[in-house]
C-alpha positions in Angstrom: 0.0 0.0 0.0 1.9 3.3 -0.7 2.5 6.4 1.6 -0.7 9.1 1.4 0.2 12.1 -0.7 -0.1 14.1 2.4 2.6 12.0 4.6 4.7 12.5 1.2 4.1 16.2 0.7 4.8 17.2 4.4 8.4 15.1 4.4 9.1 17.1 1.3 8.7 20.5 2.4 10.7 19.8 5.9 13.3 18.6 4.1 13.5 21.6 1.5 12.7 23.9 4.8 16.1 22.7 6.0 14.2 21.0 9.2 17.1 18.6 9.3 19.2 15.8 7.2 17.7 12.7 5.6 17.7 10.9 8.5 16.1 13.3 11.2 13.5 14.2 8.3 12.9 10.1 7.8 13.1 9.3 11.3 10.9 12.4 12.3 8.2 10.6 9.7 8.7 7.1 10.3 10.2 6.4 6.9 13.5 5.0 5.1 15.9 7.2 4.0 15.7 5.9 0.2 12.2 6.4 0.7 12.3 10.0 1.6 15.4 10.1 -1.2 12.8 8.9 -4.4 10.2 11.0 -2.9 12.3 14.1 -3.4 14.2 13.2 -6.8 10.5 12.7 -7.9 9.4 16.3 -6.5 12.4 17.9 -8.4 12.2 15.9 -11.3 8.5 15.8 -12.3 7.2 18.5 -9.4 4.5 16.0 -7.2 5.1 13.3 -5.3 1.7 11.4 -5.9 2.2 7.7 -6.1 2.6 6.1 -9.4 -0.4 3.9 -10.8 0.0 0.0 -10.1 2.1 -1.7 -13.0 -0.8 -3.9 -13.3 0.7 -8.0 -13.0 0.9 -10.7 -14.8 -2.3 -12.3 -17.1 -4.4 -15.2 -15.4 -3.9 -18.5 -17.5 -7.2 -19.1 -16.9 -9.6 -16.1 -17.8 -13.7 -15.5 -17.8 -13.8 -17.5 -20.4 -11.8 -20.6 -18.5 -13.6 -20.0 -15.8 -16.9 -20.7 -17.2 -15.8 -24.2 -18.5 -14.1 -24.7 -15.5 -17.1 -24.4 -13.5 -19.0 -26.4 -16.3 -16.4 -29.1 -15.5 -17.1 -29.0 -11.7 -20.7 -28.8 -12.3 -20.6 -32.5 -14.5 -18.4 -34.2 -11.8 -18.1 -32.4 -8.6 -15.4 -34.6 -7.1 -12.6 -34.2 -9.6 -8.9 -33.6 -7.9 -7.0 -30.9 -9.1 -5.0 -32.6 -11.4 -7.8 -33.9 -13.1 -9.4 -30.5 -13.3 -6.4 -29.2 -14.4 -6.2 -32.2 -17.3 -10.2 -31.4 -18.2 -9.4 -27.6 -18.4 -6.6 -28.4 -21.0 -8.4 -31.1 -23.0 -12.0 -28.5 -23.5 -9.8 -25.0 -24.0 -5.9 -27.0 -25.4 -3.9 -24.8 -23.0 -1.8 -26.7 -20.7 -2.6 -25.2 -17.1 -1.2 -26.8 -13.9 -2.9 -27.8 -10.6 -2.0 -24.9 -8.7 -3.5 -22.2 -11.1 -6.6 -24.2 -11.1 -6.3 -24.4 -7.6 -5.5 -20.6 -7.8 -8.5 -20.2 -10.2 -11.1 -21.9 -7.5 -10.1 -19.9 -4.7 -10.7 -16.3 -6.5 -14.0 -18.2 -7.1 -14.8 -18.9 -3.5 -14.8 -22.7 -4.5 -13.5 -25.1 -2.0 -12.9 -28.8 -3.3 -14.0 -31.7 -0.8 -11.0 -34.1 -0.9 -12.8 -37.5 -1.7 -12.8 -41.1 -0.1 -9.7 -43.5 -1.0 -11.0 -46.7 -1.3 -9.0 -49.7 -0.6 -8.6 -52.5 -3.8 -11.2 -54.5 -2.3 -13.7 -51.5 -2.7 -13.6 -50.7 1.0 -13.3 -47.5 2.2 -10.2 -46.9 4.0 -10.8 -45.6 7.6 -8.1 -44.1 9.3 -8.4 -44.9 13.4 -7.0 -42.6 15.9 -3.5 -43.2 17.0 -2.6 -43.8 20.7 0.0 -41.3 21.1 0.7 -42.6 24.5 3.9 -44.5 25.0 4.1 -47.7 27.1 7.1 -48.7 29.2 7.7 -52.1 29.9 
């Protein structure tokens, strides 16, 4: 989150007003030296010390147009795992996407994914019992 212009502009003009060196001015305004150092190469260079806009970031791999299908996909079989999603995504759109931007993907969309039963060769579900974590000596 950057500095308010306010904060900016009053380090500025107690600086220019000679109200001490870099480091009283920073330390008088809770700031890093370098800080206050930009701040005022950017008031004498372009005359404000407003933040610059965001750069912006980098481009989802899966867009509004993903996310539809992907949703479509959850929709048909509710209990796919990631990598399956992931494998689904890239066989309806042919873009290769990988379980974490899927996984990425579901959490922008407020969808959490119930991990599902393993099942055991004989078809049984397998139960996990409580361990006894007490130690017995003999």
């Amino acid at each position: 989150m950057p500095y308010a212009t306010d904060l900016r502009e009053r380090a500025v003009r107690a600086y220019d007003k000679d109200r001490g060196s870099y480091a009283e001015v920073s330390e008088l305004f809770g700031i890093g030296t370098a800080t206050l150092t930009r701040w005022l190469r950017r008031h004498r260079c372009e005359d404000t010390v407003e933040p610059r806009p965001h750069g912006g970031g980098r481009v989802r791999r899966i867009g509004p147009v993903g996310e539809v299908i992907l949703l479509a996909l959850l929709e048909r079989q509710p209990d796919l795992t990631l990598e399956e999603l992931a494998a689904a995504h890239g066989s309806a759109t042919h873009t290769r996407v990988g379980k974490s931007v899927v996984d990425r993907t579901l959490s922008r969309l407020k969808i959490t994914l119930k991990k599902r039963l393993w099942y055991a060769a004989s078809g049984r579900p397998i139960a996990c019992e409580p361990c006894d974590t007490r130690t017995t000596r003999g």
